[in-house]
mmCIF entry with sequence, helices, sheets and N, C-alpha, C, O atoms, coordinates in Angstrom:
data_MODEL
# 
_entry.id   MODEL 
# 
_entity.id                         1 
_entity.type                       polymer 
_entity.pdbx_number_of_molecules   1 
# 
_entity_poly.entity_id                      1 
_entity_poly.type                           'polypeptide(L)' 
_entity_poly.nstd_linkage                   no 
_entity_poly.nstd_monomer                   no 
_entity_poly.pdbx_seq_one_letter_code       
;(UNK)(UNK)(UNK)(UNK)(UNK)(UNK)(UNK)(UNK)(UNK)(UNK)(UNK)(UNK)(UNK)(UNK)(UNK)(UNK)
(UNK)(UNK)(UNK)(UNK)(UNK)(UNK)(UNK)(UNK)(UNK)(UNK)(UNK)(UNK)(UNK)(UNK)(UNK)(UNK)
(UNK)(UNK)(UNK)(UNK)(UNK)(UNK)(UNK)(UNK)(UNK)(UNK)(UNK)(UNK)(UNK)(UNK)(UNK)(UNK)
(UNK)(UNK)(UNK)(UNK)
;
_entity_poly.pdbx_seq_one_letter_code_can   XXXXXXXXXXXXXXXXXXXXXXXXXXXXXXXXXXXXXXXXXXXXXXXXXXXX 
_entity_poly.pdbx_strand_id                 A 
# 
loop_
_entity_poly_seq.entity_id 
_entity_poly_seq.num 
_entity_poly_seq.mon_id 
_entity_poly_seq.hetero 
1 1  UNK n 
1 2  UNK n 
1 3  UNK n 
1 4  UNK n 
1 5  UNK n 
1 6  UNK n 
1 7  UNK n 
1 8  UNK n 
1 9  UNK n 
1 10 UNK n 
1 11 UNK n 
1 12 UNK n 
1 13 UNK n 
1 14 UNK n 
1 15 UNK n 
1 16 UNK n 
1 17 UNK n 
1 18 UNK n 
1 19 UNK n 
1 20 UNK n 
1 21 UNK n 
1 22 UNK n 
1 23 UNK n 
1 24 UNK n 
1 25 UNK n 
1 26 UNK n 
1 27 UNK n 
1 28 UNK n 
1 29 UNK n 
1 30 UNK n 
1 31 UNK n 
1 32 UNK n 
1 33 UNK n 
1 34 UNK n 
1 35 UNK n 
1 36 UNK n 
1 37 UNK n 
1 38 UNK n 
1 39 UNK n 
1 40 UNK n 
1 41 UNK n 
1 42 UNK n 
1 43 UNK n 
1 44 UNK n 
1 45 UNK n 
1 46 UNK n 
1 47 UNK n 
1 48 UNK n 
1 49 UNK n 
1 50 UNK n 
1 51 UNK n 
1 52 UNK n 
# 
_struct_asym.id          A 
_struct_asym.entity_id   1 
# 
_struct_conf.conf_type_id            HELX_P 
_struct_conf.id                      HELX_P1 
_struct_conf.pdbx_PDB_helix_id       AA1 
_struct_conf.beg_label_comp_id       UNK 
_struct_conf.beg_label_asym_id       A 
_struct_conf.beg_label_seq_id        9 
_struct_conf.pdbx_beg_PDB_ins_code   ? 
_struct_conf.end_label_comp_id       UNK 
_struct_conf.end_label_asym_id       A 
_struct_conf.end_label_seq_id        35 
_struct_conf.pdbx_end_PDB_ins_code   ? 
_struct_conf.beg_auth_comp_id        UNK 
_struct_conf.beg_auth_asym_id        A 
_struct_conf.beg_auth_seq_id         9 
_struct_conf.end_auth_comp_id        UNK 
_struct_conf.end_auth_asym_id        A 
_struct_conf.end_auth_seq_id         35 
_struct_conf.pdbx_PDB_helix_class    1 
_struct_conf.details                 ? 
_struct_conf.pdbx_PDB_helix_length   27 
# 
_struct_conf_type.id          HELX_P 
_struct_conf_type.criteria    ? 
_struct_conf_type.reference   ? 
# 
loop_
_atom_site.group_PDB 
_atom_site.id 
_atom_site.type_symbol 
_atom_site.label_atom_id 
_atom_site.label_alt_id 
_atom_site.label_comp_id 
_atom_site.label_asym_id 
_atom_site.label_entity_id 
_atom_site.label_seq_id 
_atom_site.pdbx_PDB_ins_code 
_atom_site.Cartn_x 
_atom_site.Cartn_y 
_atom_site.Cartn_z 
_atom_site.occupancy 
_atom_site.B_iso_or_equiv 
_atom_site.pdbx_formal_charge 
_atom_site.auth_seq_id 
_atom_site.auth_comp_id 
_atom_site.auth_asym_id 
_atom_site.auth_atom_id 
_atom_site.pdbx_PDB_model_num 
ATOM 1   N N  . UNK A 1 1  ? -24.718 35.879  -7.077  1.00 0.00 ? 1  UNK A N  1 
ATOM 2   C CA . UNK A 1 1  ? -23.510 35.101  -6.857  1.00 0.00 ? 1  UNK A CA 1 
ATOM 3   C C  . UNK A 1 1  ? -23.610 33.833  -7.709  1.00 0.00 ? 1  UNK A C  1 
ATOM 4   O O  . UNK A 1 1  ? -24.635 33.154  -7.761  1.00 0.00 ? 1  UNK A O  1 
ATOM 5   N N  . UNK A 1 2  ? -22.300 33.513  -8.483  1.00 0.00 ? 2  UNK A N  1 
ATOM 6   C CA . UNK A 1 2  ? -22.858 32.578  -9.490  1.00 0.00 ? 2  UNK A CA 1 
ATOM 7   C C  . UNK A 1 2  ? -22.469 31.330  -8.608  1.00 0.00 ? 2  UNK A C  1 
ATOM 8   O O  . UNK A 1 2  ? -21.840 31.539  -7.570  1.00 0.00 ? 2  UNK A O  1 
ATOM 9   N N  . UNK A 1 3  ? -22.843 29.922  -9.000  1.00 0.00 ? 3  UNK A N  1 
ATOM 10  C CA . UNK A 1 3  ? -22.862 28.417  -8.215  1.00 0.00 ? 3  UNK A CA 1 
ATOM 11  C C  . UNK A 1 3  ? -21.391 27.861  -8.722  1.00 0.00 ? 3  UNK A C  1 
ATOM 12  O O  . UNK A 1 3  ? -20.843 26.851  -8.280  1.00 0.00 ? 3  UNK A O  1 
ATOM 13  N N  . UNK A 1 4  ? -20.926 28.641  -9.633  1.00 0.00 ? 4  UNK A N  1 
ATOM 14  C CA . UNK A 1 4  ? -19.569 27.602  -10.117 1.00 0.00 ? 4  UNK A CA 1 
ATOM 15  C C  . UNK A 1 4  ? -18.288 27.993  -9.362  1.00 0.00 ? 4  UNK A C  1 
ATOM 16  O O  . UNK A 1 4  ? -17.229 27.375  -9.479  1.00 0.00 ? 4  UNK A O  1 
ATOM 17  N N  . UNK A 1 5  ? -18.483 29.150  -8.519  1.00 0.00 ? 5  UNK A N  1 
ATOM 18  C CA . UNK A 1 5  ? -17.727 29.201  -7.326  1.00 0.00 ? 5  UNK A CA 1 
ATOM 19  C C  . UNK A 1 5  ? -17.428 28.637  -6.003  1.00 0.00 ? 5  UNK A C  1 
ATOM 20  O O  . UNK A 1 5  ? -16.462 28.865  -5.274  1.00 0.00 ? 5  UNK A O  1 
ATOM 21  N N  . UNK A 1 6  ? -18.474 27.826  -5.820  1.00 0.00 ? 6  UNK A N  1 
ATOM 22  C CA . UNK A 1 6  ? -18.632 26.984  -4.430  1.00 0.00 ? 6  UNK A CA 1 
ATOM 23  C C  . UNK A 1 6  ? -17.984 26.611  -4.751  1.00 0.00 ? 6  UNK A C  1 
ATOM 24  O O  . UNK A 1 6  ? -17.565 26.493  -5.903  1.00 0.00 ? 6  UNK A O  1 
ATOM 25  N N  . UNK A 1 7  ? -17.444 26.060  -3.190  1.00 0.00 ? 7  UNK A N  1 
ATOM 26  C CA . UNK A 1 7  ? -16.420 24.669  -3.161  1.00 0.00 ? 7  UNK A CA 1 
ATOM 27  C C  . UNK A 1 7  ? -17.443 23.731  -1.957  1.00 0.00 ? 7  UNK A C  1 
ATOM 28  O O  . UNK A 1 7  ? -18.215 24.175  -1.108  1.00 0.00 ? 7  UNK A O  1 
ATOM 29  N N  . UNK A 1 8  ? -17.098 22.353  -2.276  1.00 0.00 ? 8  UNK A N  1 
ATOM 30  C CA . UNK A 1 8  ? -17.993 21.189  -1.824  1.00 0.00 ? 8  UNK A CA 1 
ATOM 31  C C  . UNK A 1 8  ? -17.084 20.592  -0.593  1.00 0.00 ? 8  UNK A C  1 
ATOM 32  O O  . UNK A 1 8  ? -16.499 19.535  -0.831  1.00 0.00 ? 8  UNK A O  1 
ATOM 33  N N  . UNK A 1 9  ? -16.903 21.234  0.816   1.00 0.00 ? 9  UNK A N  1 
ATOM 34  C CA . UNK A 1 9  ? -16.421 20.922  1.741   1.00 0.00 ? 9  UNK A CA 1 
ATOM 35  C C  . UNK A 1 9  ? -15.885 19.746  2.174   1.00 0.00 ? 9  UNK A C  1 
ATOM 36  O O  . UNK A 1 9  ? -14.816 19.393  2.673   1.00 0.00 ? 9  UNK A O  1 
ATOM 37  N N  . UNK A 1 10 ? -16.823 19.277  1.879   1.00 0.00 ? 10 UNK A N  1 
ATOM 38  C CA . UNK A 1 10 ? -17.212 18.013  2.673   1.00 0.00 ? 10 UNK A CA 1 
ATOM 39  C C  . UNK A 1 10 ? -16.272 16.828  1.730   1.00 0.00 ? 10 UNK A C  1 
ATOM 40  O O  . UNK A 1 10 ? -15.756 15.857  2.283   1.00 0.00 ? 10 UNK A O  1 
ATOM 41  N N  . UNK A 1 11 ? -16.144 17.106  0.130   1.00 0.00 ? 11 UNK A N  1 
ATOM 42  C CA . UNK A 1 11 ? -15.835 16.251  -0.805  1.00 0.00 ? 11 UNK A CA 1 
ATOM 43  C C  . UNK A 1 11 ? -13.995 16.474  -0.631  1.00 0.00 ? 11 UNK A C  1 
ATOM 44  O O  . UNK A 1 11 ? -13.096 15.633  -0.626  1.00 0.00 ? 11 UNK A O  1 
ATOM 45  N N  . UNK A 1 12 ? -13.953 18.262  -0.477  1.00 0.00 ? 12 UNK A N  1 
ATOM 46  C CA . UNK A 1 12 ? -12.374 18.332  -0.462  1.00 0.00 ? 12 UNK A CA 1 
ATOM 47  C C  . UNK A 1 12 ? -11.989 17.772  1.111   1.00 0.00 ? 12 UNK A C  1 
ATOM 48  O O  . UNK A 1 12 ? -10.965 17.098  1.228   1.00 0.00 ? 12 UNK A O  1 
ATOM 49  N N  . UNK A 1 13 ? -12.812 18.057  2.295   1.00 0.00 ? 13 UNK A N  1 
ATOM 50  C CA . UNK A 1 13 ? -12.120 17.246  3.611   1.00 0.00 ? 13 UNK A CA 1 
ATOM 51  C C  . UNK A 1 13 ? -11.858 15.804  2.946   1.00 0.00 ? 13 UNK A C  1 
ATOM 52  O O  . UNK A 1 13 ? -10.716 15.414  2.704   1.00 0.00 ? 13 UNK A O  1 
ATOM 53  N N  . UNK A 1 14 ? -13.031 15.030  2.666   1.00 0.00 ? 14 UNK A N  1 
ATOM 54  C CA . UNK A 1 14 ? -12.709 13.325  2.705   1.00 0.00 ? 14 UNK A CA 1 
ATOM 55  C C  . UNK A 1 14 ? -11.626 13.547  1.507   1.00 0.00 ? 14 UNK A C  1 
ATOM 56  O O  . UNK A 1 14 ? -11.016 12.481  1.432   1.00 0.00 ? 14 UNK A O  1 
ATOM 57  N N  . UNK A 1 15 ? -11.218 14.274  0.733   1.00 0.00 ? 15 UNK A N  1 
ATOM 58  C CA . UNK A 1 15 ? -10.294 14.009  -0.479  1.00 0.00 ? 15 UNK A CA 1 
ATOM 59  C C  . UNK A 1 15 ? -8.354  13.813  0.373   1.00 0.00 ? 15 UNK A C  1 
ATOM 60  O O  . UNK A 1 15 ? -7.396  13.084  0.118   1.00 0.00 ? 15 UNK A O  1 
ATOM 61  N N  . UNK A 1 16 ? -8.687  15.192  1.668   1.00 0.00 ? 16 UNK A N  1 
ATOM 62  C CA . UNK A 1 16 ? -7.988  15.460  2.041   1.00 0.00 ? 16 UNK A CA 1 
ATOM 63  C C  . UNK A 1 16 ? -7.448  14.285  2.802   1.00 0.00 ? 16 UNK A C  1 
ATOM 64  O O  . UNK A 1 16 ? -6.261  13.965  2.731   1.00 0.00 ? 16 UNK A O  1 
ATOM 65  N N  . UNK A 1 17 ? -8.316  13.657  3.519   1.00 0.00 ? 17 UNK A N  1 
ATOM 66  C CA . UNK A 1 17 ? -8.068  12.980  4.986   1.00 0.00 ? 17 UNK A CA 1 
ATOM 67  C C  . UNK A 1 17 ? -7.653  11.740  3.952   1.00 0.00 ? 17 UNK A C  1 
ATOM 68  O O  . UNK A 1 17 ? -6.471  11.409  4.050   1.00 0.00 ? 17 UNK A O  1 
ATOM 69  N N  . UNK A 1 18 ? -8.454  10.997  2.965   1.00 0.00 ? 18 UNK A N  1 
ATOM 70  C CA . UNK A 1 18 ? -7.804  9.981   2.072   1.00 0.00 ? 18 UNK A CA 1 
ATOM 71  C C  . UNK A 1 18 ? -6.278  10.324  1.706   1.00 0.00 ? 18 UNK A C  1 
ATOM 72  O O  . UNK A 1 18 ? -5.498  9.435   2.048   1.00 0.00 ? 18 UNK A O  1 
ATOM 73  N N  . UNK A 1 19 ? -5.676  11.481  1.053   1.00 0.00 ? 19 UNK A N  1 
ATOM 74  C CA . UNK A 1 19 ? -4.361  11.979  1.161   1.00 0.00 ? 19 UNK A CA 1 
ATOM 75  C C  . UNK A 1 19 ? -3.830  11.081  2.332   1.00 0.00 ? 19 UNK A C  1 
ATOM 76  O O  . UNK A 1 19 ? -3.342  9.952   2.393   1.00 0.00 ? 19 UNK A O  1 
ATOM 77  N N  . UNK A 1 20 ? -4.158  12.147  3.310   1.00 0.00 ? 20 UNK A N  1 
ATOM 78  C CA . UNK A 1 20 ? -3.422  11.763  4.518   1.00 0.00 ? 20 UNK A CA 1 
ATOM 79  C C  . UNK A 1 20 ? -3.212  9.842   5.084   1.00 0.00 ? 20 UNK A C  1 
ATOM 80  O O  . UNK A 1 20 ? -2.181  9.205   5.298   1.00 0.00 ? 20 UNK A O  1 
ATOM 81  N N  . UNK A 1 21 ? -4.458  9.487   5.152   1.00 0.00 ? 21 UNK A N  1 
ATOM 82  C CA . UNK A 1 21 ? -4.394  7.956   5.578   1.00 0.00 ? 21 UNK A CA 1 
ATOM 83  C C  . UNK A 1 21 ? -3.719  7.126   4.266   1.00 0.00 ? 21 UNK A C  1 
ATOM 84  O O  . UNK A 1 21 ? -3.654  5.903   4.381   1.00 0.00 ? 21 UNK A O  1 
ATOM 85  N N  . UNK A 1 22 ? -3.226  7.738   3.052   1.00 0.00 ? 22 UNK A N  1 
ATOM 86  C CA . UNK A 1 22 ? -2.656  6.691   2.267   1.00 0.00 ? 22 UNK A CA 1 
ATOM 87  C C  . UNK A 1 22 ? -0.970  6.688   2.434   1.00 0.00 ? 22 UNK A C  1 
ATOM 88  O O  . UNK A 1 22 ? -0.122  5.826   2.666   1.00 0.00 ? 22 UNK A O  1 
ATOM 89  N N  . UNK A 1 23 ? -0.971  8.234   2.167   1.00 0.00 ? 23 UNK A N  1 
ATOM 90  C CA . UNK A 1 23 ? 0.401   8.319   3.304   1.00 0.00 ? 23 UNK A CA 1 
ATOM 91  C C  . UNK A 1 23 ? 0.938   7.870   4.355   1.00 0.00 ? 23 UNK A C  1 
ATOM 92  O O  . UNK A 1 23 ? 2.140   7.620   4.269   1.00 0.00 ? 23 UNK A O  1 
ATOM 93  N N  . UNK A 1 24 ? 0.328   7.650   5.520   1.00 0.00 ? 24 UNK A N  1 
ATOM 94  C CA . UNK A 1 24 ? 0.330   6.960   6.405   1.00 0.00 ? 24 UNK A CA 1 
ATOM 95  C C  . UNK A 1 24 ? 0.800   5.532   6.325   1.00 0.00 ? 24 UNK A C  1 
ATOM 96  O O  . UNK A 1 24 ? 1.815   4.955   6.715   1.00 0.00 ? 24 UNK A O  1 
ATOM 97  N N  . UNK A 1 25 ? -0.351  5.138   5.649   1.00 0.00 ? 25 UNK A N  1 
ATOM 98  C CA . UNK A 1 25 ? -0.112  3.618   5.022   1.00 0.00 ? 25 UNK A CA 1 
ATOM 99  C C  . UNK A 1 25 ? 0.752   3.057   4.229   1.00 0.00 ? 25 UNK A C  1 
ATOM 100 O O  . UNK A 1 25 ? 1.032   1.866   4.093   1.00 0.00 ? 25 UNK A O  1 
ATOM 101 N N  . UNK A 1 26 ? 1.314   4.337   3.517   1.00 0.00 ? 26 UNK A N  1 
ATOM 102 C CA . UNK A 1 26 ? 2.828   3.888   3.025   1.00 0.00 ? 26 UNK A CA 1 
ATOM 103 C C  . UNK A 1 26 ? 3.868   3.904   4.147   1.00 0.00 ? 26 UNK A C  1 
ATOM 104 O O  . UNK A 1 26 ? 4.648   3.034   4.535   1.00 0.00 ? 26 UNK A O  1 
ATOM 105 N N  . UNK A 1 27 ? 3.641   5.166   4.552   1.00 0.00 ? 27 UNK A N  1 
ATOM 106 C CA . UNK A 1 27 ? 5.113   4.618   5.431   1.00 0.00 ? 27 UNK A CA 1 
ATOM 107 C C  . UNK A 1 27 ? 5.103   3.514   6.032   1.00 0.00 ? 27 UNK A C  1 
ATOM 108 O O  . UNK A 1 27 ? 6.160   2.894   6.148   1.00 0.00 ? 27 UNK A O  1 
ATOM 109 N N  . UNK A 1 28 ? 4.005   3.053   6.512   1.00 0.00 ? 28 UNK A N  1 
ATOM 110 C CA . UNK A 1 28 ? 3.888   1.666   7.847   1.00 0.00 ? 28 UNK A CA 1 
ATOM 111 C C  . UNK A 1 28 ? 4.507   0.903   7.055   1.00 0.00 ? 28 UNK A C  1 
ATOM 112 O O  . UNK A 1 28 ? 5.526   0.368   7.494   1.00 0.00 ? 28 UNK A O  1 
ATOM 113 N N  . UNK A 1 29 ? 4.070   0.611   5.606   1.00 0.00 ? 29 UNK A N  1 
ATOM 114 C CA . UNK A 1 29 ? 4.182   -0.209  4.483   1.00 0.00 ? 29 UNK A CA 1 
ATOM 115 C C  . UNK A 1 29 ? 6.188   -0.150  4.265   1.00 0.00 ? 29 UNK A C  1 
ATOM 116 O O  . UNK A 1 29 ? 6.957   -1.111  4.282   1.00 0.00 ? 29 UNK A O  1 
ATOM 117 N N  . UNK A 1 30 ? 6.440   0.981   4.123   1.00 0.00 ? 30 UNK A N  1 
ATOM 118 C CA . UNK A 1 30 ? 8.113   0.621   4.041   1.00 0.00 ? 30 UNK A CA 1 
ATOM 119 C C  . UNK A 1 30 ? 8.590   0.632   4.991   1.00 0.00 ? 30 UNK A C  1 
ATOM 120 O O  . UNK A 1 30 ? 9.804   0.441   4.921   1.00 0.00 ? 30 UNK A O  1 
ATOM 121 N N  . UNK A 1 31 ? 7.994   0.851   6.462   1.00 0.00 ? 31 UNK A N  1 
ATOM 122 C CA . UNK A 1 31 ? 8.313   0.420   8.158   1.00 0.00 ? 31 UNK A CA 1 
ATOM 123 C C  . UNK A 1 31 ? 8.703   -1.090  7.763   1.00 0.00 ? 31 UNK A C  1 
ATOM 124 O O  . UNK A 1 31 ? 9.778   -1.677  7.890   1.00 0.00 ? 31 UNK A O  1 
ATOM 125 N N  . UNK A 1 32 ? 7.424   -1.540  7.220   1.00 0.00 ? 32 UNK A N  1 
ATOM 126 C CA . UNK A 1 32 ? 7.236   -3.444  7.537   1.00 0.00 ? 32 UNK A CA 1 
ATOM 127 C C  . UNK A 1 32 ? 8.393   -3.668  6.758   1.00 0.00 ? 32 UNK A C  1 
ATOM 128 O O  . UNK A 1 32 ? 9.084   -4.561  7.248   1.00 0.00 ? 32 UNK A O  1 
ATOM 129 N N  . UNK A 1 33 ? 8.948   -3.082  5.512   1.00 0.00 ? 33 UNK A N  1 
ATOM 130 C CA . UNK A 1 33 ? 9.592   -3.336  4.576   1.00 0.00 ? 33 UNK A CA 1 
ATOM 131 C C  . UNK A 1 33 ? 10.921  -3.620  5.033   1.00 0.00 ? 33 UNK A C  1 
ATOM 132 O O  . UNK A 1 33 ? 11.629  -4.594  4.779   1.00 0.00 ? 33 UNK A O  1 
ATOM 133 N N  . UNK A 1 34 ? 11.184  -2.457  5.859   1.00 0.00 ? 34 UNK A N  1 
ATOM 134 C CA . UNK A 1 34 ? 12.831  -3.013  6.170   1.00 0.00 ? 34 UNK A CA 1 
ATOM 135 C C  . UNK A 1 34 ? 12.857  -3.648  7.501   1.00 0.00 ? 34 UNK A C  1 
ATOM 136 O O  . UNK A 1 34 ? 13.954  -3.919  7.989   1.00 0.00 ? 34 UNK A O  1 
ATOM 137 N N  . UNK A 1 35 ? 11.819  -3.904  8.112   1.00 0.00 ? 35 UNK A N  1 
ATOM 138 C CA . UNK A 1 35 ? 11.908  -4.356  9.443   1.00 0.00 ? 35 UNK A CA 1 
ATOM 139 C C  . UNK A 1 35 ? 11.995  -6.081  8.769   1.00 0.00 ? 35 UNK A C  1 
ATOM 140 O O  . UNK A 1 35 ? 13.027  -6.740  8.638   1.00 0.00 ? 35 UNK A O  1 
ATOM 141 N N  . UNK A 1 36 ? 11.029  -6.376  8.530   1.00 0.00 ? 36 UNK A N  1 
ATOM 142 C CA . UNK A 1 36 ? 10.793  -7.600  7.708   1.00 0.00 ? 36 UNK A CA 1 
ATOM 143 C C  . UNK A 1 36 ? 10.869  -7.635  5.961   1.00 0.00 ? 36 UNK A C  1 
ATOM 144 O O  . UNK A 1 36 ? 9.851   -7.415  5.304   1.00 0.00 ? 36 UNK A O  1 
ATOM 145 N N  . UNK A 1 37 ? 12.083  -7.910  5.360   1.00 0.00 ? 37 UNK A N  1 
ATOM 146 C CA . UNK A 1 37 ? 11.775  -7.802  4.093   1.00 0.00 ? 37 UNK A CA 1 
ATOM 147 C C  . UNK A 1 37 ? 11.552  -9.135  3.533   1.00 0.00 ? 37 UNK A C  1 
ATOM 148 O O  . UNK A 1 37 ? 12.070  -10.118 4.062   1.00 0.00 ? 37 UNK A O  1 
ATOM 149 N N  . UNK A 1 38 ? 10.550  -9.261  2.121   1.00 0.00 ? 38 UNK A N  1 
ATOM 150 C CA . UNK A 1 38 ? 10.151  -10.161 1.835   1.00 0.00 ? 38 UNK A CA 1 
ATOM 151 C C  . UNK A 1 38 ? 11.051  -10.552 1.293   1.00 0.00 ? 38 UNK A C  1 
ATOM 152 O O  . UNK A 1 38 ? 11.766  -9.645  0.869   1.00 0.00 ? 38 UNK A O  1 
ATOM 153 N N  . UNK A 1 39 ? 11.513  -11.891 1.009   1.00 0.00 ? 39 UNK A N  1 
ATOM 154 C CA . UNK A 1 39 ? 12.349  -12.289 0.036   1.00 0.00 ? 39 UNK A CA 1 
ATOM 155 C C  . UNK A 1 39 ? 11.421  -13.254 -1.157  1.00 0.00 ? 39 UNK A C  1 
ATOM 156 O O  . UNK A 1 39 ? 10.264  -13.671 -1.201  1.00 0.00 ? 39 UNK A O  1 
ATOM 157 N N  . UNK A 1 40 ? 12.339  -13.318 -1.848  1.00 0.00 ? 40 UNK A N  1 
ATOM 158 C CA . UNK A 1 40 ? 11.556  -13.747 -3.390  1.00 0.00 ? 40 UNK A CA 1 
ATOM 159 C C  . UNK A 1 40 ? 11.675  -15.229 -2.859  1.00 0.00 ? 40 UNK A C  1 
ATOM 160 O O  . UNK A 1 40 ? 12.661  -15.533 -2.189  1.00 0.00 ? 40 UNK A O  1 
ATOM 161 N N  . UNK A 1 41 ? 10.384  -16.455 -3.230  1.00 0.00 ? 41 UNK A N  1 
ATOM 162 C CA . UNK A 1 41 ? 10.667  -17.631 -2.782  1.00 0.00 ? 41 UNK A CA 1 
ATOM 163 C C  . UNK A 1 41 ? 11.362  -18.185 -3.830  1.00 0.00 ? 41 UNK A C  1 
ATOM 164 O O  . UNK A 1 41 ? 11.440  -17.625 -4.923  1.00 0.00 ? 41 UNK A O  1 
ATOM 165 N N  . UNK A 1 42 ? 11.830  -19.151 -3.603  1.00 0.00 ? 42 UNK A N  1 
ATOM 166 C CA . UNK A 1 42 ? 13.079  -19.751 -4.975  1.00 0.00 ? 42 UNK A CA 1 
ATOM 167 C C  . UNK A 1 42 ? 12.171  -21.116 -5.330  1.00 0.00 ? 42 UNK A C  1 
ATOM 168 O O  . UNK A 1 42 ? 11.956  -21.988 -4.488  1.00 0.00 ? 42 UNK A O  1 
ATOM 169 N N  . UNK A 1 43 ? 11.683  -21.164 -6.680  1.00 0.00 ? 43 UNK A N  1 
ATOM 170 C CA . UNK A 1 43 ? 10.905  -22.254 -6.717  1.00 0.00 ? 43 UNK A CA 1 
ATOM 171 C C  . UNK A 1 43 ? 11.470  -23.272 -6.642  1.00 0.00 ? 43 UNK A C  1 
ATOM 172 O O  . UNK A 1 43 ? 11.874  -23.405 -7.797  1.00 0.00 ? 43 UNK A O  1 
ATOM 173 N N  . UNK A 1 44 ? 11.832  -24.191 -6.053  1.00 0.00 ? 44 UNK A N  1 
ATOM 174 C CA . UNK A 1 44 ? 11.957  -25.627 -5.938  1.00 0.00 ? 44 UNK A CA 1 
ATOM 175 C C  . UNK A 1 44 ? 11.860  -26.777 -7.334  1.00 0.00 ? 44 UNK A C  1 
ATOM 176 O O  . UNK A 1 44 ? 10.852  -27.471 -7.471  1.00 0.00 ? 44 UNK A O  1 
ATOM 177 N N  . UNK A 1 45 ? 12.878  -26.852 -8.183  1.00 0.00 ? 45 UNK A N  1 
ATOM 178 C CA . UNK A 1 45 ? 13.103  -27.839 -9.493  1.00 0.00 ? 45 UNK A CA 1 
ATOM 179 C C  . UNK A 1 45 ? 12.712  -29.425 -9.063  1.00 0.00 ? 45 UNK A C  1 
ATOM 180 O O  . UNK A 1 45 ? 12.826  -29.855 -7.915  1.00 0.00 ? 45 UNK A O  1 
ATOM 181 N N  . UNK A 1 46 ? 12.351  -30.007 -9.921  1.00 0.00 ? 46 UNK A N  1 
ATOM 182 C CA . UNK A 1 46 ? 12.059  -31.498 -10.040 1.00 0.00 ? 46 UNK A CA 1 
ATOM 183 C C  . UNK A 1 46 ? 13.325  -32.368 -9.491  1.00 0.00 ? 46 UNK A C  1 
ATOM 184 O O  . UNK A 1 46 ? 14.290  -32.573 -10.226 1.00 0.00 ? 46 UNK A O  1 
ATOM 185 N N  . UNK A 1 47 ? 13.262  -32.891 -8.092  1.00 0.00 ? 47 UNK A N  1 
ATOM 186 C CA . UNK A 1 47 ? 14.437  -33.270 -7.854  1.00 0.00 ? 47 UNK A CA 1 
ATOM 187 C C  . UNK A 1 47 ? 14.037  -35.146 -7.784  1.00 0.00 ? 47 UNK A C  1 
ATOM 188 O O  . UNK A 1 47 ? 12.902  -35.606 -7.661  1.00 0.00 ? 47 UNK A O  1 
ATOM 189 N N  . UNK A 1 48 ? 15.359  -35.970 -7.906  1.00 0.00 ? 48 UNK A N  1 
ATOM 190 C CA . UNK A 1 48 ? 14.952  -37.319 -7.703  1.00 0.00 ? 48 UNK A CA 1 
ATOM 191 C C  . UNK A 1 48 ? 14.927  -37.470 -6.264  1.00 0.00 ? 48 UNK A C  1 
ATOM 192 O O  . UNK A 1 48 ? 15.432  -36.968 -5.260  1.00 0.00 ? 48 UNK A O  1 
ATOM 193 N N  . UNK A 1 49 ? 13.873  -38.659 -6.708  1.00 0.00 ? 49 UNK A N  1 
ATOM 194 C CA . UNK A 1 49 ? 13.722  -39.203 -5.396  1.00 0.00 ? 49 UNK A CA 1 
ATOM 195 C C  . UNK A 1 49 ? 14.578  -39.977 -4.735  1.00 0.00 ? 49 UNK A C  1 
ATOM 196 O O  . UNK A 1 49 ? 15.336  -40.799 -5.250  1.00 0.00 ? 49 UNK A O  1 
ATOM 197 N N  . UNK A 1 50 ? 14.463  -39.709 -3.514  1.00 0.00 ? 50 UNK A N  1 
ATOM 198 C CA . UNK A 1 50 ? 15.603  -40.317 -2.875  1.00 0.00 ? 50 UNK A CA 1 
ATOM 199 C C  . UNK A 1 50 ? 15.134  -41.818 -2.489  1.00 0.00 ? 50 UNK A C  1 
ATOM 200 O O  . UNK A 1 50 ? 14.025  -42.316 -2.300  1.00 0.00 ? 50 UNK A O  1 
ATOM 201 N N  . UNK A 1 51 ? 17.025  -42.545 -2.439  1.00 0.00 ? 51 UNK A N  1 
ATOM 202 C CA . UNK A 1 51 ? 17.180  -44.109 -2.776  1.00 0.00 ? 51 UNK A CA 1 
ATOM 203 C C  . UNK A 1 51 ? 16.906  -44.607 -1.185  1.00 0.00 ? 51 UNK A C  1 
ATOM 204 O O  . UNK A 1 51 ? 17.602  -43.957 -0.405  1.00 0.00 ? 51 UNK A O  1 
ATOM 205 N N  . UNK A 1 52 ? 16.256  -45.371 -0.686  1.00 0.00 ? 52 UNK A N  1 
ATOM 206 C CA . UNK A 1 52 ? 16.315  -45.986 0.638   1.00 0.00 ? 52 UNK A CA 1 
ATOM 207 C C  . UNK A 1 52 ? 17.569  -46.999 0.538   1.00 0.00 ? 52 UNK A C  1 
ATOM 208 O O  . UNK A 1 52 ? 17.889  -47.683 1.510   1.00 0.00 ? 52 UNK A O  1 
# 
């Protein structure tokens, strides 16, 4: 039986389960997205100082 037929179990489960938990982590990721969306901050220009 030649060796270039194995398959490495153990390498395709963790390949698999990484699949799965990144998936996961996207959706939560566009969950947060529309629950809370970020908005862009607006930088703030050089304003004068104000007159007492």
């Amino acid at each position: 039986m030649s060796d270039n037929n194995l398959i490495d179990f153990t390498s395709e489960r963790s390949k698999r389960i990484h699949d799965l938990n990144e998936k996961r982590l996207n959706e939560m990721r566009q969950a947060f997205e529309q629950a809370l969306p970020l908005t862009k901050t607006k930088k703030k220009g050089k304003s004068k100082p104000k007159k007492r």
